[in-house]
N, C-alpha and C positions, 0 to 999 in steps of 0.2 A: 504494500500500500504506500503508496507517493506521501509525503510528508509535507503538510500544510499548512502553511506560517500564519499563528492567528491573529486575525485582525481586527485590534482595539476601534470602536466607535469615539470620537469625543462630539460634544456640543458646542464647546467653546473655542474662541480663539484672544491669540492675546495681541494686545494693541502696538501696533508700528507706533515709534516716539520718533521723531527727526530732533537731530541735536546739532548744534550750528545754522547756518542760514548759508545762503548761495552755495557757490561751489564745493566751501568746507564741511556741508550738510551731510550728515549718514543717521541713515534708519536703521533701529534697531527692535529687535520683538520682532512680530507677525507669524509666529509659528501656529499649526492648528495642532499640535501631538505634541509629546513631548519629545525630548529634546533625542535628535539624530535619529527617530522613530518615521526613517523618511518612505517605509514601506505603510507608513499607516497617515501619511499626511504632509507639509511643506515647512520647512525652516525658510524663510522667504529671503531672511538676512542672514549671514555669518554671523555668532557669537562675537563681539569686538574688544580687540587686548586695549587700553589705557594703561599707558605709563605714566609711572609718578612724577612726580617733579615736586621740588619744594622751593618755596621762597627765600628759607635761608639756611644753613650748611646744615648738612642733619649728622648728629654726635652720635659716637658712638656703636656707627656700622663697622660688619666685620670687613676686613681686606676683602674681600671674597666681592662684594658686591659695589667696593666703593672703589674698585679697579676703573669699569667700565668708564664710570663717569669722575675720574680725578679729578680732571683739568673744566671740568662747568659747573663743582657742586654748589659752589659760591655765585652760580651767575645761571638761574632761571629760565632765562631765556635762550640761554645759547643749550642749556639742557633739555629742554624743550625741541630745540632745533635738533641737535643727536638723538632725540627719541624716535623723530619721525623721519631725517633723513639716512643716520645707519643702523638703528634699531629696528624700521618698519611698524612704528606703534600705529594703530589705527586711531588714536585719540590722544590724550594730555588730562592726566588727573595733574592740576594744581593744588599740593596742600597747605594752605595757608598758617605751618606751623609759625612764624612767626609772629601772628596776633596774639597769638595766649596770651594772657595778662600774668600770667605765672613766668612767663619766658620772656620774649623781648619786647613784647606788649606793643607791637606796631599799630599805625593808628587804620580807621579804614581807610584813609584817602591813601596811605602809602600801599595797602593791598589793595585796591583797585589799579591805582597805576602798572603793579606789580600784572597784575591779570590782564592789564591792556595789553604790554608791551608783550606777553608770552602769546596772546592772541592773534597780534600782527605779526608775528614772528615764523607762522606755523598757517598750513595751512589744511587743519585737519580740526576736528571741532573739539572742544575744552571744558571742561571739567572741572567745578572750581570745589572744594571741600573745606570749611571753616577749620578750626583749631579744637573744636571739640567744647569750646567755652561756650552754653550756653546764650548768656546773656550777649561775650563779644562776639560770637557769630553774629548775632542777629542784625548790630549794626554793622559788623563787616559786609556781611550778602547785601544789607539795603544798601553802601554805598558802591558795591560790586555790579551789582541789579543795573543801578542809575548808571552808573560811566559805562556801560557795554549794551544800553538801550538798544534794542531790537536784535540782539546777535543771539539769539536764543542759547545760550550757555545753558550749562547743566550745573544748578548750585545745590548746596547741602550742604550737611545733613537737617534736615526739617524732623525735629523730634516734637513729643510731644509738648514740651516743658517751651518749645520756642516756636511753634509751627505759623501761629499768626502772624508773628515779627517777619519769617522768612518767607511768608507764601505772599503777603501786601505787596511787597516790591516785585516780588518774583512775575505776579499776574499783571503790575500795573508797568511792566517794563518790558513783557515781553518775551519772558524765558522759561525752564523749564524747571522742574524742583524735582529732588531727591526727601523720599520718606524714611525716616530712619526707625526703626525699634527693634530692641534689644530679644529677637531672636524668639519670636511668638509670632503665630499663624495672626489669630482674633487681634493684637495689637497691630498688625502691620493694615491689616484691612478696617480698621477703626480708623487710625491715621491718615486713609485714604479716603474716605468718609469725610473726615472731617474737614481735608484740604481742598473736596469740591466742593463743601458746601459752601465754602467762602469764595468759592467764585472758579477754583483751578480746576482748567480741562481736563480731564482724565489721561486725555492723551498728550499731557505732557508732566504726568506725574511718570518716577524709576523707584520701585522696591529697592532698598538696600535693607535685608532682614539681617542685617549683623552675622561677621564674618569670625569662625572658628579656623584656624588652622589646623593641618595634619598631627594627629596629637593631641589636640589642644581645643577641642569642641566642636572640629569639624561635622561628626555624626551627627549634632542637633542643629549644624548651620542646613545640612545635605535635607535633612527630615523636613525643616521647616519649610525649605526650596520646596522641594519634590511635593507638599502639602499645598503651596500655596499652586501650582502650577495645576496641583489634580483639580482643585476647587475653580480653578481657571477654566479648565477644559474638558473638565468631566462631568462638574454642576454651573457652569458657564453663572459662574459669582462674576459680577461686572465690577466687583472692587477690588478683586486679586488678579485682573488681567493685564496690570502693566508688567513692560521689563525688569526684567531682577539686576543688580549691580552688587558684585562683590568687591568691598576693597579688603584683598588678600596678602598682597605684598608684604606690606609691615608685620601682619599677623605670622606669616610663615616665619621672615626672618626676625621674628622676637623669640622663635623656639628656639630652645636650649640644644638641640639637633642641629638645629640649620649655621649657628653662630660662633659653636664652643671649637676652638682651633687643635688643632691634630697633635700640637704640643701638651694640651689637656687634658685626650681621649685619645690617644695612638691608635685603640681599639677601631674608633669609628670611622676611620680611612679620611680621604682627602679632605678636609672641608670645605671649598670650593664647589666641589663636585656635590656634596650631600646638601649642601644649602642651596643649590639648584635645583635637585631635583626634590627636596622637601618643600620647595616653591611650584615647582612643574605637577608634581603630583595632589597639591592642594587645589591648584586651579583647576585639574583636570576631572578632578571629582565633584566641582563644582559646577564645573561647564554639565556634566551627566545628571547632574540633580536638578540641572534646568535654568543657569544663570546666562544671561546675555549679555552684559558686559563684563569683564574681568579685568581691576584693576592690580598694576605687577610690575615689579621691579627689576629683576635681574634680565638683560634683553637673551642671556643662553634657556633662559626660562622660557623666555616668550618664546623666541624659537621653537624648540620644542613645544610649547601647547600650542603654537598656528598649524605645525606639521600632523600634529591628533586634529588639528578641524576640520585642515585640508582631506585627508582620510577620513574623517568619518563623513564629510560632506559628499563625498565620491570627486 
């Protein structure tokens, strides 16, 4: 008897986001299945890699990762430029660690300019991510929002504790917003709830359901994915149907695996090599549980996860 590949029904599909404006514009989502289930339905867009990029020197990286990028850690924009002209990143996560108020406490006019000049720099679309400080996100993204009028950026994290502050400018400027919560089905679609009722399209809201690494909570980031995409497409929920964004990067290389050098574990062989693929393999797992952007650091990383898309895309 011939063997019969059986094939899942869904009802849902999840929404194409355009991020950028003119030529730097890429769609992301629009899948009816889940993800690379291209015998049961259409990935319409590739999964898209974002590279990091920070405002100002980031402390503390192992060799391993702060190779590639020696000579721009200190300069934004020209890191931004290697990301997408020898890395091949499909996008630019900007993280505005500099604002924290705990750290160098920049003001927002100096991270808007900051986000100008990486945006004319690049012509692939942009990704801006606060500092994690509630409150100074909120006036960072408004003055971000305002100087980048109508270039539809992709700003966040929009949590609960701040979502009004960032979604006012975000709608009234023109752009698109990231929802952030801490790694819950019910809370990520509450949050999206809440950000249309004050006026934001749907389709230009991005899931970011909070990002575990290899080790390190990946399995309840994977669950929560794979949860939110089923209620996407299998009971066509119109509040879990935007694209998912993971920011991975950092999470991988905070593990004690990916960072601890071959002088302090001889056992665990190169570190170069394991802090790559403790990055390749987080992302890969993520891309399986249904994420569509992935935001990553090491460009031998990325490599390798575009080479798993290219292949599983055919």
């Amino acid at each position: 008897m011939a063997f019969e590949t059986p094939i899942e029904s869904y009802n849902g599909k999840i929404r194409e986001v355009s991020i950028g404006a003119g030529d730097s514009a890429r769609v992301v989502g629009g899948e009816n299945s889940f993800p690379f289930h291209l015998w049961e339905g259409q990935m319409v867009t590739k999964p898209a890699i974002a590279m990091e990029v920070y405002d100002i020197e980031p402390q503390n990286w192992p060799p391993a990762v702060i190779g590639p990028f020696s000579d721009v850690l200190a300069n934004p924009v020209a890191w931004a430029k290697k990301c997408q002209g020898e890395y091949g990143a499909d996008m630019i996560c900007l993280q505005l660690l500099g604002t924290d108020p705990n750290g160098e406490n920049r003001t927002p006019e100096e991270a808007a300019q900051t986000v100008k000049s990486v945006m004319e720099a690049v012509s692939i679309p942009v990704i801006v991510y606060g500092s994690g400080n509630i409150e100074k996100d909120a006036e960072v993204l408004k003055k971000v929002a305002e100087v980048t009028q109508g270039s539809n950026l992709l700003l966040g994290p929009a949590v609960e504790d701040n979502y009004k502050s960032v979604v006012a400018p975000v709608l009234a400027y023109r752009h698109s917003v990231v929802g952030q919560t801490p790694i819950d089905v019910n809370m990520a679609k509450q949050l999206n709830i809440l950000m249309t009722q004050l006026g934001q399209d749907a389709s230009r809201i991005v899931i970011d359901p909070s990002t575990g690494a290899l080790g390190y909570g990946l399995e309840y980031t994977y669950s929560v994915i794979e949860r939110l995409k089923s209620a996407a497409l299998q009971q066509n929920d119109d509040m879990t149907q935007m694209p998912i964004i993971s920011n991975l990067g950092r999470e991988a290389w905070r593990a004690k695996e990916a960072k601890t050098s071959m002088e302090e574990e001889p056992a665990w062989g190169d570190a170069a090599k394991r802090g790559i693929l403790w990055e390749a393999v987080t992302a890969v797992s993520l891309l399986v549980a249904g994420a569509d952007i992935l935001i990553m650091r090491h460009p031998e990383a990325v490599k390798l996860v575009k080479r798993f898309i290219d292949k599983l895309m055919g």
